[in-house]
Every structure is written in C-alpha cells, then in structure tokens.
Steps between C-alpha positions, in 0.01 A plus 500: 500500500795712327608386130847418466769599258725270398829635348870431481802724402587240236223527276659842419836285418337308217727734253355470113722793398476879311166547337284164574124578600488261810802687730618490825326907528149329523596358822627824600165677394268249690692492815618911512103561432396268764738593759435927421130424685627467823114396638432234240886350551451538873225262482633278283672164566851390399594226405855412343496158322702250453601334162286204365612153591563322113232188618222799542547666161511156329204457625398759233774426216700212395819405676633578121437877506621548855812329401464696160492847672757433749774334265419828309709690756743247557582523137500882450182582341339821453163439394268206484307632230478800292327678766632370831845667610666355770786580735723339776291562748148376316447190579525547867230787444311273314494256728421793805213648263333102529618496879327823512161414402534158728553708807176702411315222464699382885381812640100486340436139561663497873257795573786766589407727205113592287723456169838638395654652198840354364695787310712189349745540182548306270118452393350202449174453319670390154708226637339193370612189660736393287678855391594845597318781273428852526704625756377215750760190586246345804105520493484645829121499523480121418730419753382706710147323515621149421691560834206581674318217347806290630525645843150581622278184526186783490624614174350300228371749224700822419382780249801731345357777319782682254405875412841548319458643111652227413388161538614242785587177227749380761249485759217402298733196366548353812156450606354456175411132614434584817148555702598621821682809378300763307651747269321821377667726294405857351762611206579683246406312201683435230800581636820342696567174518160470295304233692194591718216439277140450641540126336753410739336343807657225606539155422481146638363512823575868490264554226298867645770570768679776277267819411686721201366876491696654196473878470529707239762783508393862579158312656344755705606438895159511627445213272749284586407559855161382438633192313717432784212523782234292282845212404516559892163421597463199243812295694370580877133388380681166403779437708589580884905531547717436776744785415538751196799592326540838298761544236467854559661628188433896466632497100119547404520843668429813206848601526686171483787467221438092428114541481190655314262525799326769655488413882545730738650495879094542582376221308794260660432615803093382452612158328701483840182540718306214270779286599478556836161491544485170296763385762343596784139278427728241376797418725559758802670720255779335418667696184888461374582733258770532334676724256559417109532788261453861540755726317425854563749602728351860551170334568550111635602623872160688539303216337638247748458681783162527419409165459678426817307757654161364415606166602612615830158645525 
C-alpha cells in the first residue's frame, strides 16, 4: 500500500512575519522537494484535509483555550506568546494542520493507505492543553490519536514517539495521567521549554506511560541512534500498539539553527525504518507522522523527502 501525503495550501498562509524561524518557506521546502522526485510523488497519495471540527480538538484541550485562540483573532492579536506569531489566516491553518493529521489517521485506520506524512503548519507538539506555546496553537498529534481512540473501536492503546530537539511538553501534558497513550521522547537536554527529564514518567494511572530520553548537545549521532533503537526496543518488549504517531521534527539534524544535535538525513532515515518495522510486528503498519520543527531551509526539503521515502518503502 502507497503512503499518503497530506497537505493543504493554507498551511503556507499561517503568516508569522519578516525574520521568525517557523515561516511559511518551510512549507515551500517540504512540498517543492517532494514534488521535484517525480517517482516518489507519483506514488504517493494525496490527500487535502479538511479543518478540525472544535468538539474533536477539545477532546485534546479545554473548551477555554479553543475559545482563547479563536477570540485571539477576533480581537486583533498578533501573537499568543512570545514565540507564536499569528496572522489572519492562522487559525483556520491551525485548525487544517489538526484536520490534517485526522485525515491521516482516516486514510491508515480505513486501510486505504500503509501510513501517511502530514506536512502541517502551524506545529503542534508544545501546545499543552490548556495554552498555545512555541510556535504551536493546537497539539495536532494528541488530537490526532485521541481521534482515533474516539473513532476506531480497535484502537485502544496508541504510542506517539516525538524525535523533535525540543521536547513535546504539550503532548506529554495531556496524557500524563493517561495509560492508553504512550509518549517517548528523545531531546535535547537542557534546553527549550526545559522539561523532558528521565524523572518524568507519568503519574496516576499513567505512572510508566511517558519515557524521557534527554540528550546532550553535540552527542555523537551514532549515539543517539543507538539510544533511540535500545528506548525503541524497551516500549515494543512492553507494550503492543494499535497505531503510532511520529512528531517527526527534523530540528535535531547537524545543521539545524534552533538545535545542538548532530543527526544526519542517514540516521533519520534509519530511526524511520525502526519505526516501521516496530509497526509492522505491532499493528499492520499503521504510522502517522507528522511534521513539527525543522528549520534549515537549504536542507529540510531533502530531509523530508527522505523520510517519506523510507516510509513509502
């Protein structure tokens, strides 16, 4: 079966202005590097989304944030916090990006795609349920697999794994308490928004559902690759999923502005294959991955493409 991409012409509308890191060119790097390879877009599967209905990303944040982001564009804001611009048209990207990942998980569950990539702006992996941080308004990941939790009766234990430098607090907040979702996360460590620590595992009857791998900066990448296959290994010998998510961010590559780390389009692309051979023991391969930071624009294109490649494999 094909993979699917899953993309949108607003997610390039999502305007944060002159000279902010997360810009509407990333979307133009991932999609003009894609669509150059004329044999891996040929085989590829479209798939234009639509936006998020508000009941399906509450089921993820409060009814007060939703309100919170959207009265922020009623009332003329520009930013939520320091970090997150926003524009006229954001909120209607933000709520595409979440309607993104929800038609990937459409299109993996209903058997009409392996897995699929969404190349979704905004980001989401910082959005906690309650507020909008670090350039991410909705946690697109978390309600992506709460809606497949929700929809699909066969659904009853997700896994997200988060490769982004930074850490995924947002996500990790909102199953904290939470057994049937698991959250793995390899980081830089210390750095932004400073949470991620091996100590954090869970709590309540979430207590050893969250697994923290904090990296030093400048770690060598065959080490962190190794770390990732043995963190890898430990979850599957524990725990059998229904469906993985992948907040596939690519800041940890060497060349990345925001980040410290020294992986390498090579050493995504064999994280990639772990995932998908974890997926295919555990449930019939069923991967969504979707995109969080990555800010290289002379190098992000090629890095995607190549982890769509391998998962089109």
């Amino acid at each position: 079966m094909a993979t699917a991409i899953v993309h949108h012409p607003i997610y390039e509308k999502h305007d944060t202005g002159i000279g902010h890191t997360e810009a509407p060119r990333r979307y133009r790097a991932v999609m003009g590097a894609l669509q150059d390879d004329a044999e891996l877009w040929s085989s590829l599967r479209e798939i234009t989304p639509a936006k998020a209905a508000q009941g399906i990303v509450q089921a993820a944040h409060t009814p007060q944030h939703f309100k919170r982001v959207e009265g922020a564009f009623a009332s003329g804001m520009d930013r939520l916090d320091a970090d997150t611009v926003i524009s006229m048209r954001s909120f209607d990207a933000a709520l595409v990006a979440a309607g993104g990942a929800i038609a990937a998980v459409d299109a993996v569950m209903q058997g009409e795609v392996r897995n699929a990539f969404v190349a979704a702006r905004p980001p989401g992996h910082h959005a906690t349920g309650e507020r909008a941080m670090g350039f991410c308004l909705f946690n697109n990941i978390a309600v992506a697999a709460r809606y497949a939790q929700n929809k699909y009766k066969e659904v009853e234990r997700a896994v997200i794994v988060d490769w982004d430098v930074h850490h995924g607090n947002g996500t990790q907040g909102i199953f904290y308490s939470d057994p049937s979702v698991f959250f793995f996360s390899m980081h830089q460590y210390p750095w932004y928004p400073g949470t991620g620590s091996r100590g954090e595992t869970g709590q309540g009857k979430g207590l050893g559902t969250t697994l923290n791998v904090p990296v030093k900066a400048f770690t060598k990448a065959a080490d962190q690759v190794h770390a990732f296959e043995a963190a890898i290994e430990e979850i599957a010998s524990k725990i059998k999923p229904d469906i993985i998510f992948i907040s596939a961010g690519f800041d940890a590559h060497l060349t990345d502005p925001l980040g410290q780390l020294q992986i390498e389009d090579p050493d995504f692309a064999a994280m990639t294959r772990v995932m998908m051979q974890w997926a295919d023991d555990a449930c019939g391969g069923r991967i969504v991955s979707c995109l969080e930071g990555g800010y290289n624009l002379e190098t992000l294109g090629e890095t995607v493409k190549n982890h769509v490649r391998v998962l089109n494999s």
